[in-house]
ZAKOLMAR-376672 format. One record per residue (C-alpha): x, y, z. Coordinates in steps of 0.2 Angstrom, whole numbers, plus 5000, padded with zeros to 4 digits. Each point is the difference from the previous one (the first is absolute). Layout:
N
+------+------+------+
:    X :    Y :    Z :
+------+------+------+
:    X :    Y :    Z :
...
+------+------+------+
//
This chain:
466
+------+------+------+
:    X :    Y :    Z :
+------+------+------+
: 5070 : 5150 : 5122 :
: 4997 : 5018 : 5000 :
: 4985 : 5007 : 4991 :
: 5004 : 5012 : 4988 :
: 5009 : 4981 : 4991 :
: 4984 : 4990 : 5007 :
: 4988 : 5010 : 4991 :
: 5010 : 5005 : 4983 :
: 4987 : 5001 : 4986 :
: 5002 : 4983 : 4991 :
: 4990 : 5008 : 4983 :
: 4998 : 5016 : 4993 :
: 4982 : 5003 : 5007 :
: 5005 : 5000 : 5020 :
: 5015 : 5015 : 4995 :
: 4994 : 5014 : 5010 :
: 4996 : 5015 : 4988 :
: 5010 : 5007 : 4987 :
: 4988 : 4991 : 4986 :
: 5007 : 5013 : 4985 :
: 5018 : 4987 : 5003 :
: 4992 : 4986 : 5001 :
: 4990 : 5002 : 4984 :
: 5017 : 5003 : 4992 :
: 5009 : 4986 : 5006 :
: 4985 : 4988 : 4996 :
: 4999 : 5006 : 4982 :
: 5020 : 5001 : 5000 :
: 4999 : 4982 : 5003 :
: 4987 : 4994 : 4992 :
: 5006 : 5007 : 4982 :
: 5019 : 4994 : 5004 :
: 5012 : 4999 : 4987 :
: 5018 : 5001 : 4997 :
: 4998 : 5016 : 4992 :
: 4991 : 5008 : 5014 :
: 5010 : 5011 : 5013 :
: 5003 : 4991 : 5019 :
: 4991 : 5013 : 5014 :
: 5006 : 5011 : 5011 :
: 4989 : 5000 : 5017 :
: 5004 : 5015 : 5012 :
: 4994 : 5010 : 5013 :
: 5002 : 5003 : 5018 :
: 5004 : 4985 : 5013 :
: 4985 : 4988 : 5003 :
: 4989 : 5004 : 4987 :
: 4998 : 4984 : 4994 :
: 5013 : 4995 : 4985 :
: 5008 : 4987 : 5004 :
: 4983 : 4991 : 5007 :
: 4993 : 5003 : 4986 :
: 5013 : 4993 : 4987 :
: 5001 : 4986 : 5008 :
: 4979 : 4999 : 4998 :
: 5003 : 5004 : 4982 :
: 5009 : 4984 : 4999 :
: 4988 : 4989 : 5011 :
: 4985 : 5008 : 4988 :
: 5011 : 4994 : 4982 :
: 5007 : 4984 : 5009 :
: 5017 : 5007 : 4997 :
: 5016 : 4993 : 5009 :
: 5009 : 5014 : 5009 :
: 5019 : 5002 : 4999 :
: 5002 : 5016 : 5012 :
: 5017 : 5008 : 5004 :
: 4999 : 5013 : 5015 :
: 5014 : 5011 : 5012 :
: 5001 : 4985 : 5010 :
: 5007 : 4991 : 4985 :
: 5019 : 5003 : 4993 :
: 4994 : 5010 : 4984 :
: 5019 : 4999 : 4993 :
: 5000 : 4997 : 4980 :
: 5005 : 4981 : 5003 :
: 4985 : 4999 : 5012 :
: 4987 : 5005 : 4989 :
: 5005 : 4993 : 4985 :
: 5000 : 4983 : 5010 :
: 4982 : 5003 : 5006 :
: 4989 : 5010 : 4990 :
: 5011 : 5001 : 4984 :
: 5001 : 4979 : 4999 :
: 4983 : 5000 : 5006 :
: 4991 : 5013 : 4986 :
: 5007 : 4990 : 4988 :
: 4994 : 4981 : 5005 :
: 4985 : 4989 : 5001 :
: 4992 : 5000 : 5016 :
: 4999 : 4982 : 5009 :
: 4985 : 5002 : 5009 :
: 4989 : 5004 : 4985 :
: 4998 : 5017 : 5002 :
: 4997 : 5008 : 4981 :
: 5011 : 5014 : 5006 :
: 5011 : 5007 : 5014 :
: 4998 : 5016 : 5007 :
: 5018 : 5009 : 5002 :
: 4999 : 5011 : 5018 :
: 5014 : 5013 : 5003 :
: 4995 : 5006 : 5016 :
: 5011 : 5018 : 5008 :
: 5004 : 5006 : 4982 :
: 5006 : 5015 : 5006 :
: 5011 : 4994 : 5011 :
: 5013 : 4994 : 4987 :
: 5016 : 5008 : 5008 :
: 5016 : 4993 : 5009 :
: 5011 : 4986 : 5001 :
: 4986 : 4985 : 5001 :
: 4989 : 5008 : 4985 :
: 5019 : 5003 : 4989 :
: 4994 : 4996 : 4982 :
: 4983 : 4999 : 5005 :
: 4991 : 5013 : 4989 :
: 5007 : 4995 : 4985 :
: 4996 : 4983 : 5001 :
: 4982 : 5004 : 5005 :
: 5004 : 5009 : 4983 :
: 5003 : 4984 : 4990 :
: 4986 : 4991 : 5010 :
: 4987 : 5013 : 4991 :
: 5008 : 4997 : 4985 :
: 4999 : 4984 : 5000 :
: 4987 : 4990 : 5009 :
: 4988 : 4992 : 4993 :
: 4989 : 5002 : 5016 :
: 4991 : 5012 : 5007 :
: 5008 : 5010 : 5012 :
: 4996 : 5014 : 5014 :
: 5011 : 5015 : 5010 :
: 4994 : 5006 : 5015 :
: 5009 : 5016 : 5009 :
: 4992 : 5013 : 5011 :
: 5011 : 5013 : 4991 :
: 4996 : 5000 : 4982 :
: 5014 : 5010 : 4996 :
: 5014 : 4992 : 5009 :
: 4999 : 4985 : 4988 :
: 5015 : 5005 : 4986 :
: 4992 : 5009 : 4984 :
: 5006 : 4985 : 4988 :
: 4987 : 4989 : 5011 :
: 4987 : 5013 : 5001 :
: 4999 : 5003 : 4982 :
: 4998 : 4981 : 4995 :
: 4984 : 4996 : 5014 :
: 4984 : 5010 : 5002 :
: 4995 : 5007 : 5017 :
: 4987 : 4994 : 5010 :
: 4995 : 5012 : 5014 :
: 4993 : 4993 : 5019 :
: 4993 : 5017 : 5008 :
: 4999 : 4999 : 5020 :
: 4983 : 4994 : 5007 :
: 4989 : 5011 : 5008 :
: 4994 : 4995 : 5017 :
: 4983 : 4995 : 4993 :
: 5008 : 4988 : 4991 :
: 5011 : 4992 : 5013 :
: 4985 : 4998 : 5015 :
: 4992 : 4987 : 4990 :
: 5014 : 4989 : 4999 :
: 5004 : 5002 : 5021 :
: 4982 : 4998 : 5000 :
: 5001 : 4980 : 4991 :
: 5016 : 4997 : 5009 :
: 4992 : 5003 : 5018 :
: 4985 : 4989 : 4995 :
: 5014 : 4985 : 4995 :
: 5008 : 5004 : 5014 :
: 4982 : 4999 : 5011 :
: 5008 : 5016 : 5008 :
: 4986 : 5015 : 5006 :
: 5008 : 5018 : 4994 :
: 4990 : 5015 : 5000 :
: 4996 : 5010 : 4984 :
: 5009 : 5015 : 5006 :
: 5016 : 4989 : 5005 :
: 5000 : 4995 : 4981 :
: 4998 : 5014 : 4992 :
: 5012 : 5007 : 5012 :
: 5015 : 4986 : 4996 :
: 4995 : 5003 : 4981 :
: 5003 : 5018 : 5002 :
: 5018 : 4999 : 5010 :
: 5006 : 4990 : 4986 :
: 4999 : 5012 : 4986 :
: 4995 : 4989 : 4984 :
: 5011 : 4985 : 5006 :
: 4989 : 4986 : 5001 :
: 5016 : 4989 : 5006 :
: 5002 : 5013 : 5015 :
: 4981 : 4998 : 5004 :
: 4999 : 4981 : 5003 :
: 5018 : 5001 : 5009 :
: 4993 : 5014 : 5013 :
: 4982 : 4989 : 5001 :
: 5011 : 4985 : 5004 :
: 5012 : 5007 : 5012 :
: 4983 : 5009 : 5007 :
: 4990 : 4985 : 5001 :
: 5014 : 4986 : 5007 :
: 4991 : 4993 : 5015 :
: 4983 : 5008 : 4999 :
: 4984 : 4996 : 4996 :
: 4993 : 5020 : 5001 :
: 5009 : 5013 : 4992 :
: 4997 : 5019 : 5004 :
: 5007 : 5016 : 4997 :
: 5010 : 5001 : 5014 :
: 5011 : 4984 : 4997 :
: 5007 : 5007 : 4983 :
: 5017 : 4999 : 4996 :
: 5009 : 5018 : 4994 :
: 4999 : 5004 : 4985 :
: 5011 : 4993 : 4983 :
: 5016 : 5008 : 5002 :
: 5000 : 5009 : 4982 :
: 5017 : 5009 : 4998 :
: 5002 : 5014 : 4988 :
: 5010 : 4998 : 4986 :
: 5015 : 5015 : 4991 :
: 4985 : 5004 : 4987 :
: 4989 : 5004 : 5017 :
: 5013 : 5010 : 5007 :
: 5003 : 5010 : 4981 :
: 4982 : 5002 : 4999 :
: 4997 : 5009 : 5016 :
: 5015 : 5012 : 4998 :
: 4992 : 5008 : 4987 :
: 4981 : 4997 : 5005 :
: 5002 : 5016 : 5014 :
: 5000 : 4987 : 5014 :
: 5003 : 5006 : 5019 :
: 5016 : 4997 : 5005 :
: 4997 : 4988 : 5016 :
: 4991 : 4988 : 4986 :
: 5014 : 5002 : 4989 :
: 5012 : 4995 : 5011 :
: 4991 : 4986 : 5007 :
: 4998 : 4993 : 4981 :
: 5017 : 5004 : 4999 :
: 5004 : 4988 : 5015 :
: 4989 : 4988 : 4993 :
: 5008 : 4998 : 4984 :
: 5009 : 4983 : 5001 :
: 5016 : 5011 : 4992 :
: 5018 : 5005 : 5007 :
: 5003 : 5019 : 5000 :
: 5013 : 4998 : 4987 :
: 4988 : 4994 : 4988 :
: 4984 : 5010 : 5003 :
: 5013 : 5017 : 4997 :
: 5004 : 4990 : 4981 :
: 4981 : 4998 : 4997 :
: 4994 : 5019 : 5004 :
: 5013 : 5008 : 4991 :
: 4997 : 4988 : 4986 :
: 4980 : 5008 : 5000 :
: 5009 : 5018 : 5003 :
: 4994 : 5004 : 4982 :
: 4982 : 5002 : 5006 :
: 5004 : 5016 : 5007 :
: 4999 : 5015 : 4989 :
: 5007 : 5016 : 5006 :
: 5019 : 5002 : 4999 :
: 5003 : 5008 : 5019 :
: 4989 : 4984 : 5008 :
: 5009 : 4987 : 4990 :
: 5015 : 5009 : 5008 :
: 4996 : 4999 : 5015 :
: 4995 : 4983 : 5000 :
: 5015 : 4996 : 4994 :
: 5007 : 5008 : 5014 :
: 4990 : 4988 : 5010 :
: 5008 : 4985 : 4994 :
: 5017 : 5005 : 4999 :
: 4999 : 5006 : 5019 :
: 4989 : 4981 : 5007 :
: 5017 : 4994 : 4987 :
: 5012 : 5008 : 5013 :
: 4990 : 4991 : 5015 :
: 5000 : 4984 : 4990 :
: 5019 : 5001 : 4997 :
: 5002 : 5002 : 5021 :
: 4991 : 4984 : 5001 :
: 5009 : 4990 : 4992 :
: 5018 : 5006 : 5005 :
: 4995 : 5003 : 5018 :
: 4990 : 4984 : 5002 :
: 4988 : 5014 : 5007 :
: 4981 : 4993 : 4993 :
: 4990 : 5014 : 5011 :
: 5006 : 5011 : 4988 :
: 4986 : 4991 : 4988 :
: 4986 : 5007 : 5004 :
: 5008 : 5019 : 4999 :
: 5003 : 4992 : 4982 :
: 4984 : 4996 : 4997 :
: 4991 : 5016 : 5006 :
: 5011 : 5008 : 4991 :
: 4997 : 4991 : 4981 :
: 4981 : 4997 : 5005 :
: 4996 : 5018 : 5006 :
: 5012 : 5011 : 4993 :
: 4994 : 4994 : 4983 :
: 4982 : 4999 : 5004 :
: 5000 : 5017 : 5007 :
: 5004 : 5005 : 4982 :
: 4990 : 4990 : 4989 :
: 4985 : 5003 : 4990 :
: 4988 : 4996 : 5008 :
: 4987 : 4995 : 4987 :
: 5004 : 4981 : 5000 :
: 5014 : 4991 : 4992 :
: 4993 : 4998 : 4980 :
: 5015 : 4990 : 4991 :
: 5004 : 4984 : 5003 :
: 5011 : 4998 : 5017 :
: 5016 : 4993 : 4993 :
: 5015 : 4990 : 5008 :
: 5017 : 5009 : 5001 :
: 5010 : 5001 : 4984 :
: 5014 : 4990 : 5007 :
: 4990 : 4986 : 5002 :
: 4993 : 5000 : 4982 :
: 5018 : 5001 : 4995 :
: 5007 : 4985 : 5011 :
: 4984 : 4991 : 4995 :
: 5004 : 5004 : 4981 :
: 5021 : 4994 : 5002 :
: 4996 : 4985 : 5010 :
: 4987 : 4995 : 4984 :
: 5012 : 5004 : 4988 :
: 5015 : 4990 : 5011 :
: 4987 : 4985 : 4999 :
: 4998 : 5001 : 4983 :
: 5017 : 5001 : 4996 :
: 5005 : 4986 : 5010 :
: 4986 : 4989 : 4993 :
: 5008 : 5006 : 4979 :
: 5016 : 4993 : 5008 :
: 4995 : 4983 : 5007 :
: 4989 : 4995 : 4985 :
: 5014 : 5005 : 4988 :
: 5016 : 4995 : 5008 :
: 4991 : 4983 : 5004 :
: 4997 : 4998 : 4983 :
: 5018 : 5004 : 4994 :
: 5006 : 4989 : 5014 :
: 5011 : 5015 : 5006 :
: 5002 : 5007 : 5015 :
: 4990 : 5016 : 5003 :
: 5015 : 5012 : 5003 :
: 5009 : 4994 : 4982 :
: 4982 : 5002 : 4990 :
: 4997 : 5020 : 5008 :
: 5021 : 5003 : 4995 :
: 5001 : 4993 : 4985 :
: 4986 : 4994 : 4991 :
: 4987 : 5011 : 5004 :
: 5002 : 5015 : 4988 :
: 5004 : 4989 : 4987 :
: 4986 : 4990 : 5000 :
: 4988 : 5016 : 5004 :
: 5004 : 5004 : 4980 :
: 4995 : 4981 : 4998 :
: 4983 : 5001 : 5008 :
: 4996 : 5017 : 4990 :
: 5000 : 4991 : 4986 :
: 4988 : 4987 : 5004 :
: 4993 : 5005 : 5019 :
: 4986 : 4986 : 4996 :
: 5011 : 4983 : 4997 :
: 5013 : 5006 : 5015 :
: 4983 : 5002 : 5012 :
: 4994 : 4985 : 4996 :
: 5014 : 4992 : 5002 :
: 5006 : 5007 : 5015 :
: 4980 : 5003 : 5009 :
: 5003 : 5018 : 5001 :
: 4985 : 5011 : 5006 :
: 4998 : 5016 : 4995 :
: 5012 : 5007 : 5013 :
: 5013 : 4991 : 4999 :
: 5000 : 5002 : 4978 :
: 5000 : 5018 : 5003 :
: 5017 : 5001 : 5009 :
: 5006 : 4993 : 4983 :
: 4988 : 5010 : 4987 :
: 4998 : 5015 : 5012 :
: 4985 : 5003 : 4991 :
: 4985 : 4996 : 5011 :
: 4984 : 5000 : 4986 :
: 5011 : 4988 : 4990 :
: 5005 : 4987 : 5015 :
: 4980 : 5001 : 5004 :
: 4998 : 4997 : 4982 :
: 5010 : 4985 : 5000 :
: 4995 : 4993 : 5017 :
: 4980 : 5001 : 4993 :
: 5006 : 4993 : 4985 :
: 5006 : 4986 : 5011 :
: 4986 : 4997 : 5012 :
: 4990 : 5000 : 4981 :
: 5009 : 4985 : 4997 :
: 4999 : 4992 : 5018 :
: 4982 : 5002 : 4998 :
: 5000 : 4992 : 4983 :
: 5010 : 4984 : 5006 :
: 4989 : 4999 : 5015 :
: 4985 : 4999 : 4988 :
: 5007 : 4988 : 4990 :
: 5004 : 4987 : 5015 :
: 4984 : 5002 : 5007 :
: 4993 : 4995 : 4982 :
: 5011 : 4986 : 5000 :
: 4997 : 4994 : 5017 :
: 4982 : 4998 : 4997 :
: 5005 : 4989 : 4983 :
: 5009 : 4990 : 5010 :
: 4987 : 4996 : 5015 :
: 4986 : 4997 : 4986 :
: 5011 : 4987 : 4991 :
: 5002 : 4993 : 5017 :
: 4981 : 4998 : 5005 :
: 4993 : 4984 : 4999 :
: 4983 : 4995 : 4990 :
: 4990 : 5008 : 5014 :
: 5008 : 5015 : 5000 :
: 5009 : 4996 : 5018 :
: 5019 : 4999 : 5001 :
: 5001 : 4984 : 5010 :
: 5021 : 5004 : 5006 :
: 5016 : 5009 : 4994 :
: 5007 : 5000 : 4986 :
: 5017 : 4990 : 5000 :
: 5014 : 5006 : 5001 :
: 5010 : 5001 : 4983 :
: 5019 : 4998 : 5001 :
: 5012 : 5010 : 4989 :
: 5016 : 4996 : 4996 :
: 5010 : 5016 : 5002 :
: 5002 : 5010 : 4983 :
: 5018 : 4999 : 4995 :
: 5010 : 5014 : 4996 :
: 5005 : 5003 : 4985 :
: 5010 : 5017 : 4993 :
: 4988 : 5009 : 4997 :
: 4991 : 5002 : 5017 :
: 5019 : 5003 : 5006 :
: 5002 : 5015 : 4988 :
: 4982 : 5009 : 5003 :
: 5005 : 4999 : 5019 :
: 5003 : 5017 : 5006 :
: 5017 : 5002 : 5010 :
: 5015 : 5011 : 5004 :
: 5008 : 4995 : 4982 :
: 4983 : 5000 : 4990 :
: 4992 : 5016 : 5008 :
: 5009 : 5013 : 4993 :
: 5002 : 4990 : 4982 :
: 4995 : 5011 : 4987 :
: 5002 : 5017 : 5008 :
+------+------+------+
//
């Protein structure tokens, strides 16, 4: 077993640093309730979240149910995980279960299809306590974001990673210099993870370990917001272009991200000729990929790169770095394709009709239908907010009906519980301990009669009264 698993804090008082999260986490849990937001747990790689949700739950005695990249996060997937899980007893006597969605911000392609909405119903729905954990806050979709409160894990310092490699080595009854510790703790820039990975790979074999027998450093790629960042922080060019070779990026996307940040640069003749820049690197780009020709990249490159930081202000980027517009578009169709497929499968369902014979012939009539009375047709259908507003086109109202309806979920879910507990104390025995399970009652099934048959909504009864 490696050692960065064999020594995973087990409780929230052996988590290395970061005691402002922790504090927050603890009192998160401790106060728990259904009305209380899940948590959002970001920061760099290694800092400790996931260790330390998982202590959280050892501290509360809480089961974990956790869902991760590894995992299929399709809708089907999480709704037969977490979603049947938030919503049931726990079988080993846990009084609750602690919901883990690990990689939040990693929701995207094929295998996560549908997963962010149903992480969506999950929040609105569980009755457990539930945690996100991304290293990019904002990469987890805004509907998400708004409903959870953040949770910020900063990277360590290195005074506060030695002391851990220090423990481990006496575990391990391994010898290591001070210097070697502070040494590793340093190369592994606030990820404690890195740190016991390097000691490991450092110490395998040895009882001593020195300075000389270090491994390399963590390899820490830069990132596009690096790469924006130091085009407009007055950065020499060989380090520009070496952050630019760094960046884990094609040059056909790095060109969409600097002209996206273009804005930041003021006067009219520079932005010209950084757009001059681009279109020229474009050319090369376009040589590529019809010749097959890839040296051609790094002309590309040096061109985007240095052109338009030879331009640039160079006072520092001050707005927000931003993605390119056609992204934020194809991110914003994509949503409303989901959406819309989502409307069609809940209310064609519920018709009995095919998809294609609801959208051509039913759909505009029964859009007037809906205006009338959006709060019956959402109940009765499950419509969110979303999917009521392509019938209402009015989004205040269909978030006025969709709270209306969560009031009353909330309400009926108050009212089970109450009656649940009625039930278990008239099932208690004279000292106060149910000695087995109630049995079983069965019910012959209720019989029809015409009036159930005429308050069911079909394609005949649907559009009476209109």
């Amino acid at each position: 077993m490696d050692w960065a698993e064999k020594y995973r804090p087990a409780h929230l008082d052996e988590v290395v640093g970061n005691s402002t999260a922790l504090r927050q986490m603890l009192e998160w849990a401790r106060t728990w309730s259904r009305d209380k937001k899940p948590l959002i747990l970001y920061g760099k790689p290694g800092t400790g979240k996931t260790s330390s949700a998982h202590a959280l739950a050892a501290d509360m005695g809480w089961e974990v149910i956790e869902l991760n990249a590894s995992d299929q996060r399709t809708r089907a997937a999480i709704e037969r995980t977490a979603v049947s899980g938030s919503t049931t007893a726990s079988l080993t006597g846990a009084q609750r279960k602690l919901i883990i969605i690990d990689e939040a911000d990693n929701l995207h392609g094929t295998a996560d299809r549908g997963g962010a909405r149903a992480i969506l119903d999950l929040i609105r729905g569980s009755r457990q306590p539930i945690l996100l954990i991304a290293n990019d806050l904002y990469a987890i979709p805004g509907e998400i974001r708004g409903r959870c409160d953040g949770v910020q894990f900063k990277a360590l310092p290195a005074r506060s990673i030695a002391p851990r490699l220090r423990y481990i080595c006496a575990a391990e009854k391994i010898s290591c210099s001070e210097h070697a510790l502070h040494q590793i703790a340093e190369s592994a820039h606030g990820d404690v993870r890195a740190a016991v990975n390097m000691l490991y790979a450092a110490a395998s074999g040895r009882e001593y370990l020195s300075e000389e027998i270090l491994p390399s450093e963590k390899d820490d790629r830069s990132s596009v917001f690096d790469l924006i960042a130091a085009i407009y922080g007055n950065t020499p060019a060989d380090s520009l272009m070496k952050i630019a070779y760094e960046v884990d990026e094609t040059p056909d996307t790095l060109i969409q991200w600097i002209e996206a940040n273009l804005a930041a640069i003021s006067e009219i003749d520079d932005l010209a000729s950084a757009y001059s820049c681009l279109s020229r690197a474009d050319e090369y780009l376009g040589y590529t990929y019809r010749q097959q020709y890839h040296t051609l990249w790094r002309y590309a490159t040096s061109l985007m790169v240095l052109g338009v930081g030879s331009v640039a202000d160079k006072r520092g980027l001050h707005a927000r770095i931003t993605p390119p517009e056609r992204w934020k578009r194809m991110s914003s169709y994509q949503k409303q394709k989901a959406v819309r497929s989502s409307m069609l499968r809940k209310v064609a369902s519920s018709l009995h009709m095919p998809q294609r014979t609801f959208l051509e012939t039913y759909m505009s009539p029964l859009t007037m239908i809906i205006d009338r009375d959006p709060l019956t047709y959402a109940r009765e259908f499950s419509l969110d907010a979303d999917e009521l507003d392509l019938f209402l086109h009015d989004r205040s109202r269909a978030a006025s009906v969709n709270r209306t309806l969560a009031a009353e979920e909330k309400d009926q879910e108050i009212k089970r519980e109450r009656e649940t507990k009625t039930r278990r104390k008239r099932g208690e025995g004279g000292d106060g301990v149910q000695t087995g399970l109630p049995a079983e009652k069965e019910e012959a099934p209720p019989q029809k009669t015409p009036a159930d048959r005429s308050s069911r909504k079909d394609q005949k009864t649907l559009f009476e009264g209109f």
